[in-house]
C-alpha positions in Angstrom: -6.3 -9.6 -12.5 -7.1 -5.8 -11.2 -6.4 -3.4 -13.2 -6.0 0.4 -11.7 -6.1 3.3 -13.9 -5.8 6.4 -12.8 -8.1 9.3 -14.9 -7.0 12.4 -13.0 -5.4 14.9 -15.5 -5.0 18.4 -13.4 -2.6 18.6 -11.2 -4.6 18.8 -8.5 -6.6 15.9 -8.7 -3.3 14.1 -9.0 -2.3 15.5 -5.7 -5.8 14.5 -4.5 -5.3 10.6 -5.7 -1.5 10.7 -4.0 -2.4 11.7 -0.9 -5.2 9.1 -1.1 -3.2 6.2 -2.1 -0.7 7.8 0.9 -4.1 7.2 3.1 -5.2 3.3 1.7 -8.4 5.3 0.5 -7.4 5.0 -3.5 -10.3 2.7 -4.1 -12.5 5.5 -2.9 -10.8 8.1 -5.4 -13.3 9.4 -8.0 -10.3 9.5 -10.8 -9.9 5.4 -10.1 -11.4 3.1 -12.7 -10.9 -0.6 -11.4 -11.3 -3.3 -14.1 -11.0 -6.7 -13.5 -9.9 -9.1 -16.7 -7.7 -12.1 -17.2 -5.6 -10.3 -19.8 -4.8 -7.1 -20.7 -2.5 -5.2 -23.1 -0.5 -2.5 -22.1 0.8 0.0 -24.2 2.9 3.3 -23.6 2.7 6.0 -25.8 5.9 8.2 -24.6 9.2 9.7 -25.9 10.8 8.1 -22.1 11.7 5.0 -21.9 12.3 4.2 -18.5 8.9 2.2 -17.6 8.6 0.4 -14.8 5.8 -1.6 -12.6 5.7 -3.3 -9.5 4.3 -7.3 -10.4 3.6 -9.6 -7.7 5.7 -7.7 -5.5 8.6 -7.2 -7.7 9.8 -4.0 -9.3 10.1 -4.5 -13.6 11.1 -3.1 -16.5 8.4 -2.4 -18.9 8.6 -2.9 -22.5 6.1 -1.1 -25.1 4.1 -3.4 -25.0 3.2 -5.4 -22.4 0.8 -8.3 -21.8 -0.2 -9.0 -19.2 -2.0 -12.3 -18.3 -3.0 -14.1 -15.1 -2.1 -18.1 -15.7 -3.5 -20.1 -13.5 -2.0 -23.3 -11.5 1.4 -21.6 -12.7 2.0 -21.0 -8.9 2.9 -23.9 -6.0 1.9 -22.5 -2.6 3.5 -24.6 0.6 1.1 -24.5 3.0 1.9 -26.3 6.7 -0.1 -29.4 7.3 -2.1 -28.3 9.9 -3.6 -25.9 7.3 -3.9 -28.4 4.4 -5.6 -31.0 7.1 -8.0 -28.3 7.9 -9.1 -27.0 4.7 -9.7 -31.2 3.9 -12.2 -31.6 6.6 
């Protein structure tokens, strides 16, 4: 699981990580800490409460708090044969 926080604070280093992210160069961003976990807890501290996320492709709603876990074997992948026939050899 990657986890992407963003540090930037002034408004200027927010327009800086934007137009980065606009660019596919966000990983190169100096207000960009990348963690890597297999959980991980997320919780808002904010009078809105319209969060949302985008989770393996979908757009969610966020609650509070959120966990957030990677499970694995919980996903079935069809591959064509020719692929599977390959990756046995």
């Amino acid at each position: 699981l990657g986890v992407y926080v963003t540090v930037a604070k002034q408004r200027a280093e927010l327009v800086k990580f934007f137009f980065n992210v606009a660019r596919g160069k966000w990983r190169d961003n100096e207000h960009v800490e990348i963690h890597q976990t297999n959980r991980t807890v997320l919780k808002i501290h904010s009078s809105s409460r319209k969060f949302r996320a985008v989770m393996d492709g979908e757009l969610v709603r966020l609650d509070r708090e959120t966990v957030i876990e990677i499970q694995p074997g919980a996903l079935n992948v069809l591959v064509p044969a020719s692929a599977a026939q390959s990756r046995a050899a």
